[in-house]
MARVEXGU-345947 format. One line per field, with one value per residue: residue number from 1; x negated, y negated, z negated of N, C-alpha, C, O in turn; residue in one letter. Coordinates in Angstrom, 3 decimals. Atoms other than C-alpha are relative to their C-alpha. Last residue first. Layout:
num <- [NUM, ...]
nX <- [X, ...]
nY <- [Y, ...]
nZ <- [Z, ...]
caX <- [X, ...]
caY <- [Y, ...]
caZ <- [Z, ...]
cX <- [X, ...]
cY <- [Y, ...]
cZ <- [Z, ...]
oX <- [X, ...]
oY <- [Y, ...]
oZ <- [Z, ...]
residu <- [A, ...]
This chain:
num <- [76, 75, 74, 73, 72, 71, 70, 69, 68, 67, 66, 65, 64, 63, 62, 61, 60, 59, 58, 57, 56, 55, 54, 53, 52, 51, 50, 49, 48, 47, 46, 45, 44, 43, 42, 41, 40, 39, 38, 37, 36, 35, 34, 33, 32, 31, 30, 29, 28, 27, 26, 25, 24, 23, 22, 21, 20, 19, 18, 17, 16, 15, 14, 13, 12, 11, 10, 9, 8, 7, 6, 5, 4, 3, 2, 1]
nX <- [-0.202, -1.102, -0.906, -0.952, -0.400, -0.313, -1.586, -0.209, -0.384, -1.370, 0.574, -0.398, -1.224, -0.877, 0.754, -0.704, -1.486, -0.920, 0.157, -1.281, 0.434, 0.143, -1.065, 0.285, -0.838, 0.963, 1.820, 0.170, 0.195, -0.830, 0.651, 0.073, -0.452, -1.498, -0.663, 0.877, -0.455, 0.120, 0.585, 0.340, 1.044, 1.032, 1.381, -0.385, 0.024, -1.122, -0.076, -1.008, -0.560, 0.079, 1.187, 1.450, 0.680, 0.868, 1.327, 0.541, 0.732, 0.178, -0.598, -1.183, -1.182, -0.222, 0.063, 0.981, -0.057, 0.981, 0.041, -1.345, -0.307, 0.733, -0.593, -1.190, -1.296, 0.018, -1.218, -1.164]
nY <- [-0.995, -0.499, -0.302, 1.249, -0.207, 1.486, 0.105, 1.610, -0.203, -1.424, -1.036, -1.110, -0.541, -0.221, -1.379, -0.729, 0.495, -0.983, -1.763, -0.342, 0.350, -1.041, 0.352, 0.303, -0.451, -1.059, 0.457, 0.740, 1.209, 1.201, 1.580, 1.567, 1.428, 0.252, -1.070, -0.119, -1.197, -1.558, -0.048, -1.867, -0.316, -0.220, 0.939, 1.025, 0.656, 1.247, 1.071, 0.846, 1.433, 1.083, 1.030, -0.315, -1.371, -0.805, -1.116, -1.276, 0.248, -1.237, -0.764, -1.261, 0.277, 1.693, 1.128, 0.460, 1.197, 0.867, 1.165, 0.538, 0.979, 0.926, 1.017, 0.957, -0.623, 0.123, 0.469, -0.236]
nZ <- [-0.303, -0.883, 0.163, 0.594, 0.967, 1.193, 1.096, 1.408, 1.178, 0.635, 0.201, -0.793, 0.091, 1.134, 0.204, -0.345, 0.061, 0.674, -0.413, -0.955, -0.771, -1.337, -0.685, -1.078, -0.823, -0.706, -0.083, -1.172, 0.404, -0.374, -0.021, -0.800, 0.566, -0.198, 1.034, 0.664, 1.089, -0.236, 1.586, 0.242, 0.785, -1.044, 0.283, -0.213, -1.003, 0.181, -0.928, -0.170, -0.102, 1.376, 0.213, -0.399, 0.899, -0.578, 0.642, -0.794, -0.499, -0.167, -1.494, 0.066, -0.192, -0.323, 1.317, -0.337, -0.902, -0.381, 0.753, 0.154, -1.315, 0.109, 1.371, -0.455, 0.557, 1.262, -0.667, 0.822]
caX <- [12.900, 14.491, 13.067, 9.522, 7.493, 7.507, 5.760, 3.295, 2.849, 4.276, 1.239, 2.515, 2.137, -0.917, -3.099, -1.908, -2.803, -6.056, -7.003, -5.907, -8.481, -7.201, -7.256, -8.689, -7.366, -9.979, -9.159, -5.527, -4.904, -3.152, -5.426, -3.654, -4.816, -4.259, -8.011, -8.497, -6.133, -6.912, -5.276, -5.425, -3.519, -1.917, 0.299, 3.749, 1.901, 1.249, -0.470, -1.491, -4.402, -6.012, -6.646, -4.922, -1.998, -1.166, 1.353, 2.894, 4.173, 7.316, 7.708, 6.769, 5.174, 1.840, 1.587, 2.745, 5.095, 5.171, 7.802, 9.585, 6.161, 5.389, 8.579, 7.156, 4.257, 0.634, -0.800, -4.479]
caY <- [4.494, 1.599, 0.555, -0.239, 1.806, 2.153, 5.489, 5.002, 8.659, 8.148, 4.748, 2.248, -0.305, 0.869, 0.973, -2.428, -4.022, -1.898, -2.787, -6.813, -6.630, -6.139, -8.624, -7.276, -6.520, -6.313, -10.109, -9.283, -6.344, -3.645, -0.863, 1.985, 5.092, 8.843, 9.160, 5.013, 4.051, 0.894, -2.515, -3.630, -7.073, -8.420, -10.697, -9.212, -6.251, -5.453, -2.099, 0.453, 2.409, 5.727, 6.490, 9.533, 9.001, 5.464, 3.822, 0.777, -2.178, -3.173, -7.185, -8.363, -11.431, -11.458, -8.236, -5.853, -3.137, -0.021, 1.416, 4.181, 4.972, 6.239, 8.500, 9.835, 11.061, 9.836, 11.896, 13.230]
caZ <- [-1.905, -2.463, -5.493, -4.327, -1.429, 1.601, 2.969, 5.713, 7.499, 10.820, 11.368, 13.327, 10.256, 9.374, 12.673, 13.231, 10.600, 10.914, 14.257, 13.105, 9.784, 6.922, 3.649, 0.696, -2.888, -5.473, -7.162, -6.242, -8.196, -7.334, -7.608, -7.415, -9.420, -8.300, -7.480, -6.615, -4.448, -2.619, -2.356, 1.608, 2.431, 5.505, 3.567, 5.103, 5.857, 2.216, 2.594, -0.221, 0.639, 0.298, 3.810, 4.284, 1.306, 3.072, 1.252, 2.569, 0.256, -0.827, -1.788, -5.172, -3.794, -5.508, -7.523, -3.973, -5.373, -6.999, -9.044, -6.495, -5.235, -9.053, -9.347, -5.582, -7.331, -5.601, -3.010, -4.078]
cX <- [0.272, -0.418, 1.132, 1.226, 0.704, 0.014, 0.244, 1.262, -0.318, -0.326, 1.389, -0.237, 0.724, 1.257, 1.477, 0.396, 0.577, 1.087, 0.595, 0.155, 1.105, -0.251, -0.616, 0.629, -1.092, 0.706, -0.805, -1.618, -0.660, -0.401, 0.405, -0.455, 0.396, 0.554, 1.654, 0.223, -0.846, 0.672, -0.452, 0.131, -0.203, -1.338, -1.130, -1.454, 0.516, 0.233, 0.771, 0.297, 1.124, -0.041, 0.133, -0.732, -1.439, -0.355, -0.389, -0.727, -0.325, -1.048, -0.429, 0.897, 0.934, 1.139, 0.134, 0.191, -1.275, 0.285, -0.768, -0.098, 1.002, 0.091, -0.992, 1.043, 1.028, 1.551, 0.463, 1.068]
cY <- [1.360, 1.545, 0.831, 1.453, -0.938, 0.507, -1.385, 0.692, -1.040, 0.083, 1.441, 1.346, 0.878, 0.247, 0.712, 1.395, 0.988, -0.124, 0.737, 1.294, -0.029, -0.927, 0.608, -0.032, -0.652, 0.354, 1.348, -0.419, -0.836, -1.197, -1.228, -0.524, -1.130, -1.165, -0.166, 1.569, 0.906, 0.435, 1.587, 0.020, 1.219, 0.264, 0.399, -1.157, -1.323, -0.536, -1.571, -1.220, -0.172, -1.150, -0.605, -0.948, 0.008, 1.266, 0.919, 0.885, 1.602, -0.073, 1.751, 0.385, 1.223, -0.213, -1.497, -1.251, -1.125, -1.176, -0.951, -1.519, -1.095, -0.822, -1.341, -1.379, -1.396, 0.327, -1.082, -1.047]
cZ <- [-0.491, 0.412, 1.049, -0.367, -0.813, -1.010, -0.446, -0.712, -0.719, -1.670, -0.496, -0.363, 1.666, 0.413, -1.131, 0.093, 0.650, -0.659, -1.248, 0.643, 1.018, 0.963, 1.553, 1.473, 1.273, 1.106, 0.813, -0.014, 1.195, -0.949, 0.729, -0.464, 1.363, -0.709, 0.239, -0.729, -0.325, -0.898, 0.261, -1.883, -0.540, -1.284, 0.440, -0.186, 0.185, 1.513, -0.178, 0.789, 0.190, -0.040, -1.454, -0.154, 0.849, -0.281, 0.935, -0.386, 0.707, 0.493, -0.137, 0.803, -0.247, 0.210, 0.148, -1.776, -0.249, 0.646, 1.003, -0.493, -0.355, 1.085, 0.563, -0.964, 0.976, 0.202, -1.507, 0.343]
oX <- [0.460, 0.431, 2.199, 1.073, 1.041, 0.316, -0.625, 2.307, -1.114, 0.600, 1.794, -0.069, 1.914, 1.875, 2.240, 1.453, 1.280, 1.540, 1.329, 1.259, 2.105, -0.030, -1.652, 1.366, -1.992, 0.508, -1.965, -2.350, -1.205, 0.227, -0.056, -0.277, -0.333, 1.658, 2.208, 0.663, -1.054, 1.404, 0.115, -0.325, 0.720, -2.514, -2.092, -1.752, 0.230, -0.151, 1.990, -0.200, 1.694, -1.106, -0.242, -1.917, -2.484, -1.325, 0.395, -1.940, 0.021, -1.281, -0.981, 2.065, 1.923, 1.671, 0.276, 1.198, -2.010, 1.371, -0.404, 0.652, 0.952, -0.135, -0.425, 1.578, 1.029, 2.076, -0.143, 0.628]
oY <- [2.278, 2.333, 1.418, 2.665, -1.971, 1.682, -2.033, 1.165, -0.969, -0.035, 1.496, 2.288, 0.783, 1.311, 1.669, 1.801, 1.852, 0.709, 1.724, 1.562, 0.521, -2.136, 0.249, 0.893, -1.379, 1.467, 1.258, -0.705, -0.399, -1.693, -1.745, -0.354, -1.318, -1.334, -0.342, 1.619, 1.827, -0.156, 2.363, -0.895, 1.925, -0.100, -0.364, -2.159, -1.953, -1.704, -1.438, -2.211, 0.283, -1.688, -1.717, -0.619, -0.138, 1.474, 1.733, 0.697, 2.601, -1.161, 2.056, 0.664, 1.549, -0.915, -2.382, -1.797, -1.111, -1.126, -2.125, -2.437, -2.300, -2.020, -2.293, -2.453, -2.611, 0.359, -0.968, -2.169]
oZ <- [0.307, 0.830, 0.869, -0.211, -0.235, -1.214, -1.028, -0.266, -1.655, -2.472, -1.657, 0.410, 1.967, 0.447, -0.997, 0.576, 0.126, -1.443, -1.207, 1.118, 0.558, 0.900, 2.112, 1.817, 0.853, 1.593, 1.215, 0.933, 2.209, -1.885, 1.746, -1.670, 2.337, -1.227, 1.324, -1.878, 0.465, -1.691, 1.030, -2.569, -0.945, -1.275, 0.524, 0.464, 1.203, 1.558, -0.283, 0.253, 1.181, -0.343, -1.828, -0.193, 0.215, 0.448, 1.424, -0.471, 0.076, 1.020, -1.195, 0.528, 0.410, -0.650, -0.696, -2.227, -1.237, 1.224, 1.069, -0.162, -0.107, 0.913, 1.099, -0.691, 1.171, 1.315, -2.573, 0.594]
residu <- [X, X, X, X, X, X, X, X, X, X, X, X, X, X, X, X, X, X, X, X, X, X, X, X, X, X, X, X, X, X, X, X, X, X, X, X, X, X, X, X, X, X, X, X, X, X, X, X, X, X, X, X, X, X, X, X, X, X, X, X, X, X, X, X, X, X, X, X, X, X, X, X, X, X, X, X]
């Protein structure tokens, strides 16, 4: 399940409230600036930092070359 575009609009990373990458096929939100996974749980994020985990360099890069990342945050 995708999550609502309203809900992209809010999201952002809980540490540095930067934008973060949404994945729909892998259920995961990206932080590339901090290089950290939060999943998506159903049509929950899980943005917390005690269940966040920090990617590996295959799937840094994986992410941010990936066509379907969406940013998310205010701008989009």
């Amino acid at each position: 399940m995708t999550l609502e575009p309203f809900l992209l609009g809010l999201l952002e990373d809980p540490v540095d409230h930067g934008p973060l990458l949404y994945l729909a096929n892998d259920a995961v939100l990206y932080n590339p600036r901090r290089r950290v996974v939060y999943d998506v749980r159903g049509s929950i994020p899980v943005l917390l930092a005690d269940e966040a985990r920090l990617a590996t360099d295959d799937e840094h890069a994986a992410y941010v070359a990936s066509p379907e990342a969406r940013v998310t945050g205010p701008a989009t």
